[in-house]
Backbone as JSON Lines, residues from 0, in Angstrom:
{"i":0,"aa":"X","n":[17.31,-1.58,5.36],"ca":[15.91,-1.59,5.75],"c":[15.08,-2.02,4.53]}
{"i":1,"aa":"X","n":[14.48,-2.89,4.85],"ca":[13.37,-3.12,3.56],"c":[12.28,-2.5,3.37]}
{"i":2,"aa":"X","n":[11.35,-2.25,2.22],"ca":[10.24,-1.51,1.62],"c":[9.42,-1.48,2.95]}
{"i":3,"aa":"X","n":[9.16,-2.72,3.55],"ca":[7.81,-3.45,4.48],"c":[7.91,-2.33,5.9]}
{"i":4,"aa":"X","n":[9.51,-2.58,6.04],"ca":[9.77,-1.71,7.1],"c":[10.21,-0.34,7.25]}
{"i":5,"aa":"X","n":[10.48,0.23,6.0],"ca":[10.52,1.65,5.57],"c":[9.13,2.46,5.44]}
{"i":6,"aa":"X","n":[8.17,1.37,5.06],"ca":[6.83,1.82,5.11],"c":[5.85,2.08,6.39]}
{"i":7,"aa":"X","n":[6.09,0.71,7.22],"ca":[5.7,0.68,8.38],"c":[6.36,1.71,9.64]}
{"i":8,"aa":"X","n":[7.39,2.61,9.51],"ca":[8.34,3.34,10.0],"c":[7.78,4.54,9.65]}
{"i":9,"aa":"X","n":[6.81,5.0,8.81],"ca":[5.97,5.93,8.56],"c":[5.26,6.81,9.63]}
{"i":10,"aa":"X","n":[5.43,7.99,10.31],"ca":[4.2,8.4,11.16],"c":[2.68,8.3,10.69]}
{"i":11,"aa":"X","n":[1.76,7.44,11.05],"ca":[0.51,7.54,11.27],"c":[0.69,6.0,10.2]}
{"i":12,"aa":"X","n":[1.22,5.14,9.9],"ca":[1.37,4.07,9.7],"c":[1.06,2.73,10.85]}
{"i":13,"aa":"X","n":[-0.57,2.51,11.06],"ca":[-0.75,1.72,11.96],"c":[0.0,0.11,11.86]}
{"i":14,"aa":"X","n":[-0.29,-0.53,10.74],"ca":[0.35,-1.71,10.11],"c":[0.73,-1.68,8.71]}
{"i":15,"aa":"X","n":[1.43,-2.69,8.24],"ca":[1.76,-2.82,6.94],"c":[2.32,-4.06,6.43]}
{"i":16,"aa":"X","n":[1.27,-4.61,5.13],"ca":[1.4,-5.64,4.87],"c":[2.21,-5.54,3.38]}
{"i":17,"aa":"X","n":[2.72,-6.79,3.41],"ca":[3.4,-7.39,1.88],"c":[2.83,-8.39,1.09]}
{"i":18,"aa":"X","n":[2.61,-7.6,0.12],"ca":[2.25,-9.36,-1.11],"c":[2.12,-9.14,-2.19]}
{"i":19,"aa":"X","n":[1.54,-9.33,-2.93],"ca":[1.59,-9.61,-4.66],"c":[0.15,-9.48,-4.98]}
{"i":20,"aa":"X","n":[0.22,-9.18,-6.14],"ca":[-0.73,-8.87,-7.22],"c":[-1.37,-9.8,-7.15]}
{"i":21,"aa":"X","n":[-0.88,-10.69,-6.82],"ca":[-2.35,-12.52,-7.29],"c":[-2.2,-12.42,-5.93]}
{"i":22,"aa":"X","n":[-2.04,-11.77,-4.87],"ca":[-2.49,-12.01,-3.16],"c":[-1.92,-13.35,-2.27]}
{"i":23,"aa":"X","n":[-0.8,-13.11,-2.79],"ca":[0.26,-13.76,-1.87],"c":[0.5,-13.32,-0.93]}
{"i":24,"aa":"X","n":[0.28,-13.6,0.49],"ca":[1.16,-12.76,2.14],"c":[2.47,-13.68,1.53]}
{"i":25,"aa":"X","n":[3.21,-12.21,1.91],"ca":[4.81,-12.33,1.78],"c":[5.76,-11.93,3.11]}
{"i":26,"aa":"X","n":[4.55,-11.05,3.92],"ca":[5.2,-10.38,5.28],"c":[4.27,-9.64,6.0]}
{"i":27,"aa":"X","n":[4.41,-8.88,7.12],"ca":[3.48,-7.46,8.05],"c":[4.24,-7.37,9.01]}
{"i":28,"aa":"X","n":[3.82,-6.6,9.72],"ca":[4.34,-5.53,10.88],"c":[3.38,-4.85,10.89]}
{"i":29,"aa":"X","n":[3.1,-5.41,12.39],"ca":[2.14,-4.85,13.44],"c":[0.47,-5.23,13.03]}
{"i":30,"aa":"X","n":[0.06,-6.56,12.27],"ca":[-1.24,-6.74,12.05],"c":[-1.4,-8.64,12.17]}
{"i":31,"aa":"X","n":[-2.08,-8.79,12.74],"ca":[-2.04,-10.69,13.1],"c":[-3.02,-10.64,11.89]}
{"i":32,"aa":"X","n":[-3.59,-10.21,10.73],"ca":[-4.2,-10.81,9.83],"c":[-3.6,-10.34,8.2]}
{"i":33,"aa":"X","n":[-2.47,-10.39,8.12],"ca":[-1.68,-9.99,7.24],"c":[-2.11,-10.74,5.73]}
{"i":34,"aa":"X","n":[-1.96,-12.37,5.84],"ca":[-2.42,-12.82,5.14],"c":[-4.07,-12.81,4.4]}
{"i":35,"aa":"X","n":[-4.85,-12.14,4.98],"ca":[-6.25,-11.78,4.37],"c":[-5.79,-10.79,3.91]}
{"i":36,"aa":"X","n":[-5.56,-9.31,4.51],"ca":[-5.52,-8.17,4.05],"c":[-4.43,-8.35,2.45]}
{"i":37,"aa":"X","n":[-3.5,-9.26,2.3],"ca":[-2.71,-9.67,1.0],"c":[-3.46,-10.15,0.09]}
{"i":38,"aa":"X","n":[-3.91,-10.84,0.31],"ca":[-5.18,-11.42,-0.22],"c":[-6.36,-10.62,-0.9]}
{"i":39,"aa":"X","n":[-6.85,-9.77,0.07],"ca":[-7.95,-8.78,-0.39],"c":[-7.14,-7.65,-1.4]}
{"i":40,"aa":"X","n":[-6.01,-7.19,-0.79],"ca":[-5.31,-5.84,-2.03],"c":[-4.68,-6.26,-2.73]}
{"i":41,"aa":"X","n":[-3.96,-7.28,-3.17],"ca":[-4.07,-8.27,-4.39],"c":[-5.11,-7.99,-4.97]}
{"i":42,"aa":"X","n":[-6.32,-8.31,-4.88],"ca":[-7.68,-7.95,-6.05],"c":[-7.24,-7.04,-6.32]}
{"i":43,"aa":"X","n":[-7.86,-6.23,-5.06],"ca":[-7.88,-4.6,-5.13],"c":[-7.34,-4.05,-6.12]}
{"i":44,"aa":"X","n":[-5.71,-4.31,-5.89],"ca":[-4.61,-3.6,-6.95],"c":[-4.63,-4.35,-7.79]}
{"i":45,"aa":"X","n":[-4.71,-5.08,-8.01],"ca":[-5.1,-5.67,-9.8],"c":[-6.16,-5.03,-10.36]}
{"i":46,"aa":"X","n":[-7.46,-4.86,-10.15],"ca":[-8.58,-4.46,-10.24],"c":[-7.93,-2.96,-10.73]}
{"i":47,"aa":"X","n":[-7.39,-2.02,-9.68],"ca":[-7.01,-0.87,-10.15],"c":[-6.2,-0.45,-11.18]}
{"i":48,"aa":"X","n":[-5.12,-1.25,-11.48],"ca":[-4.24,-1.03,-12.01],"c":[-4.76,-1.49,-13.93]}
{"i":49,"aa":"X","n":[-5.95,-2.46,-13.41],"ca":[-6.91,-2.45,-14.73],"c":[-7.49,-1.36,-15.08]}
{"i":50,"aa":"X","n":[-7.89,-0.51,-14.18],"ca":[-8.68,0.64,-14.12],"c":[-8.02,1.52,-15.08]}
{"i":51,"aa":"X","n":[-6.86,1.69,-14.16],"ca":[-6.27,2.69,-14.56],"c":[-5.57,2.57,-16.28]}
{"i":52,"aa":"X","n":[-5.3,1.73,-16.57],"ca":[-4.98,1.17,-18.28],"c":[-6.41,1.46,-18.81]}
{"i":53,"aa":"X","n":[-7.67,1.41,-18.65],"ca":[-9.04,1.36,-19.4],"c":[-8.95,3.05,-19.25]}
{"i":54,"aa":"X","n":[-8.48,3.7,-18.39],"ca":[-8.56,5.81,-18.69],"c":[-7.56,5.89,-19.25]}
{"i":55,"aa":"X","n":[-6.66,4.92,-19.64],"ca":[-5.87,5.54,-19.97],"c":[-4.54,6.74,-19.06]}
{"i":56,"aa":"X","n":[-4.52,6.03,-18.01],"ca":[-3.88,6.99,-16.9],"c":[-2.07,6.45,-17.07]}
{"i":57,"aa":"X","n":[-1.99,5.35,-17.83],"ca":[-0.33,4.52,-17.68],"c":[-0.18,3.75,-16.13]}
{"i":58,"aa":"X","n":[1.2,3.68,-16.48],"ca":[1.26,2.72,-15.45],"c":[1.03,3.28,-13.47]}
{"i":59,"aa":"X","n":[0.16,3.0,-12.93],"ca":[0.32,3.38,-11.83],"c":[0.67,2.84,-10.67]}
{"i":60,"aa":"X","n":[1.61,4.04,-9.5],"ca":[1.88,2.92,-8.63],"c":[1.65,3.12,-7.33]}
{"i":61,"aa":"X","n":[0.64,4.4,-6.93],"ca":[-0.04,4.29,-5.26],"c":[-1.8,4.44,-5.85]}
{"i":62,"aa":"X","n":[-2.52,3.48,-4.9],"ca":[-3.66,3.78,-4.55],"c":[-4.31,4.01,-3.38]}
{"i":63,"aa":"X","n":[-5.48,5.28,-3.18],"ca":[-5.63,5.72,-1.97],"c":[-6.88,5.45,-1.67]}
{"i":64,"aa":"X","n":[-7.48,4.94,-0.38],"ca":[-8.62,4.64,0.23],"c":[-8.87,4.84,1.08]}
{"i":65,"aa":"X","n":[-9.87,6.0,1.68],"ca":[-10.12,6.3,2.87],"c":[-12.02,6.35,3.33]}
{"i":66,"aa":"X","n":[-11.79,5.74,4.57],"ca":[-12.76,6.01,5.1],"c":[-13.16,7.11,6.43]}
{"i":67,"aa":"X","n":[-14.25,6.73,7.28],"ca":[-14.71,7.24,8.21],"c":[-13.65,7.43,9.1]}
{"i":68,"aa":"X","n":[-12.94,6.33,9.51],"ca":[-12.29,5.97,10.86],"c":[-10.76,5.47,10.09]}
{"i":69,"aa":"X","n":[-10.67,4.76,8.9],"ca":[-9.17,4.5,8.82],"c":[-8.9,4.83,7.42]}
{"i":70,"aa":"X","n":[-7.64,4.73,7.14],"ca":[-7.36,4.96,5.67],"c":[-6.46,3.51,5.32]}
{"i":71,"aa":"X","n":[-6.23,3.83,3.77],"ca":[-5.25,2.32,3.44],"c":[-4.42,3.16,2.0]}
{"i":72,"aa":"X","n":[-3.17,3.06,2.03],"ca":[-2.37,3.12,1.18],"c":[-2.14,2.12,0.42]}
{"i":73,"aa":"X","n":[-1.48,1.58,-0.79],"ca":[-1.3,0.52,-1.57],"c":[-0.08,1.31,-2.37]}
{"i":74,"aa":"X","n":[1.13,0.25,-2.29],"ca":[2.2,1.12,-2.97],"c":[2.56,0.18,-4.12]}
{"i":75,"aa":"X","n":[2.35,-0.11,-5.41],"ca":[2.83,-1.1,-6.03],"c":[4.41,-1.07,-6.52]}
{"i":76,"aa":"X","n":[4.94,-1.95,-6.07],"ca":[6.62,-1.95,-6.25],"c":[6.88,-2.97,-7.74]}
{"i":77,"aa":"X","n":[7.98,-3.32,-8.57],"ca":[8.29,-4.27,-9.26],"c":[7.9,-5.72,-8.77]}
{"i":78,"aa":"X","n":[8.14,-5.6,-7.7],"ca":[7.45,-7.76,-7.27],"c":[6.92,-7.57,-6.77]}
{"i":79,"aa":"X","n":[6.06,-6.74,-6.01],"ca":[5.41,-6.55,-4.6],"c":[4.46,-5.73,-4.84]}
{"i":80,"aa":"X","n":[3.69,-5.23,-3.61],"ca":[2.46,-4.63,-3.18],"c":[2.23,-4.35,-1.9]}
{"i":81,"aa":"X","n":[2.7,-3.15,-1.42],"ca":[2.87,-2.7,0.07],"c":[1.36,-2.48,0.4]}
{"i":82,"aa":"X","n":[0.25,-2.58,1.16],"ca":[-0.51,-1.91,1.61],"c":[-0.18,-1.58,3.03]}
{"i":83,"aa":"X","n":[-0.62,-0.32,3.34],"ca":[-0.41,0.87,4.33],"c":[-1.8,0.98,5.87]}
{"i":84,"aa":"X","n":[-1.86,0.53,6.72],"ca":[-3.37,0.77,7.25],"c":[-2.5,2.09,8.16]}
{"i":85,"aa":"X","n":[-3.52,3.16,7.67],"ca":[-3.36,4.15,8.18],"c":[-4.53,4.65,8.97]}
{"i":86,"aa":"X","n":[-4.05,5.68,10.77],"ca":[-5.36,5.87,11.18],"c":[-4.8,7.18,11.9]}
{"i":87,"aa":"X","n":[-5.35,8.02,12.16],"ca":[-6.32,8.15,11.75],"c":[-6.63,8.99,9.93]}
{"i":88,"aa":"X","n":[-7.92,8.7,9.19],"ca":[-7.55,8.99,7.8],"c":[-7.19,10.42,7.52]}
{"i":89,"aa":"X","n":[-6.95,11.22,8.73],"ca":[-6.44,12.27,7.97],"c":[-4.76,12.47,8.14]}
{"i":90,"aa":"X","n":[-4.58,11.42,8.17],"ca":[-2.63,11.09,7.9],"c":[-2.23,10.77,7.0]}
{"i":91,"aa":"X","n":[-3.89,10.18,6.49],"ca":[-2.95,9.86,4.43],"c":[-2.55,10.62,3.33]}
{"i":92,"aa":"X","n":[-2.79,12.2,3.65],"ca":[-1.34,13.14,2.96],"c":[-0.37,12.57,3.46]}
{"i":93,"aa":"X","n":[0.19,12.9,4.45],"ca":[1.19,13.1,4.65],"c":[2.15,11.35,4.74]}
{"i":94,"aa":"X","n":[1.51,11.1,4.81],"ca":[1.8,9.32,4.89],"c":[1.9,9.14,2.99]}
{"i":95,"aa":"X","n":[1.52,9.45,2.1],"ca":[1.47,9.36,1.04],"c":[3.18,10.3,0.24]}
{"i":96,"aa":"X","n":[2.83,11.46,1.01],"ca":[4.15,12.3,0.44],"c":[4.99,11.69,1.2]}
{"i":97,"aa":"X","n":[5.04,10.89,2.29],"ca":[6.25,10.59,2.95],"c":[6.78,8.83,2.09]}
{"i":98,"aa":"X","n":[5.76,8.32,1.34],"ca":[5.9,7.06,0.41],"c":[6.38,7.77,-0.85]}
{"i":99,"aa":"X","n":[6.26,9.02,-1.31],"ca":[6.41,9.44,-2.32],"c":[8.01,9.92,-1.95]}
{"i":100,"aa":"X","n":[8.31,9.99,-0.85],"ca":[9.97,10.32,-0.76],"c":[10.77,9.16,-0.93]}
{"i":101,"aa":"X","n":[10.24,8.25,-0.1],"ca":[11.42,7.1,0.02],"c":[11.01,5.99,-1.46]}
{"i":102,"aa":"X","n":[9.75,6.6,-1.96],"ca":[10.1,5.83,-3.81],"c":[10.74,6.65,-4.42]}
{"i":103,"aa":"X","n":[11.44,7.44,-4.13],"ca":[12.28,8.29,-4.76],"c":[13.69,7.64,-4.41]}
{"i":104,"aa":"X","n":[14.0,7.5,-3.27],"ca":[14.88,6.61,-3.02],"c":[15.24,5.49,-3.31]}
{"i":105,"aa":"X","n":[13.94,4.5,-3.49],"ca":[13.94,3.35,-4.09],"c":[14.35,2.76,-5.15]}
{"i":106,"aa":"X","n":[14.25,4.27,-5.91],"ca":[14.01,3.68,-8.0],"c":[15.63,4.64,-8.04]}
């Protein structure tokens, strides 16, 4: 099973896209606009992962975003960049500890 589909296999995991740091679509499951959303968390997680080096936090590798109505996970892997559309947003505990198991598996 790959990352894309180990992720998307998630309860409360609506879609889930693949791509890269410079916002390459690489893959999805279950979203016809895969390639924007790669595109947009590419910034995103670049942007953050700047962030997070300027506090001084080290290297990081989930970021969490939630709103009103949906949430979004971002899992940064060695080549990749999973983002997560999660709904409703109060699944992103448990959608988060359940990414935090299978990167345990991963590494």
């Amino acid at each position: 099973m790959t990352d894309l589909e180990t992720v998307a296999g998630i309860a409360g995991v609506d879609a889930a896209v693949l791509g890269d740091l410079e916002g390459t679509f690489l893959g999805a499951m279950r979203t016809s606009d895969g390639e924007t959303i790669a595109a947009e968390m590419g910034f995103v997680g670049s942007t953050l992962l700047e962030v997070g080096e300027l506090l001084g936090l080290g290297a990081l590798c989930t970021f969490s975003l939630a709103g009103r109505a949906n949430a979004c996970l971002l899992v940064v892997r060695p080549q990749s960049l999973i983002t997560a559309l999660i709904a409703p947003p109060q699944s992103l505990g448990p959608v988060e500890r359940a990414v935090d198991t299978a990167f345990q598996e991963w590494t």
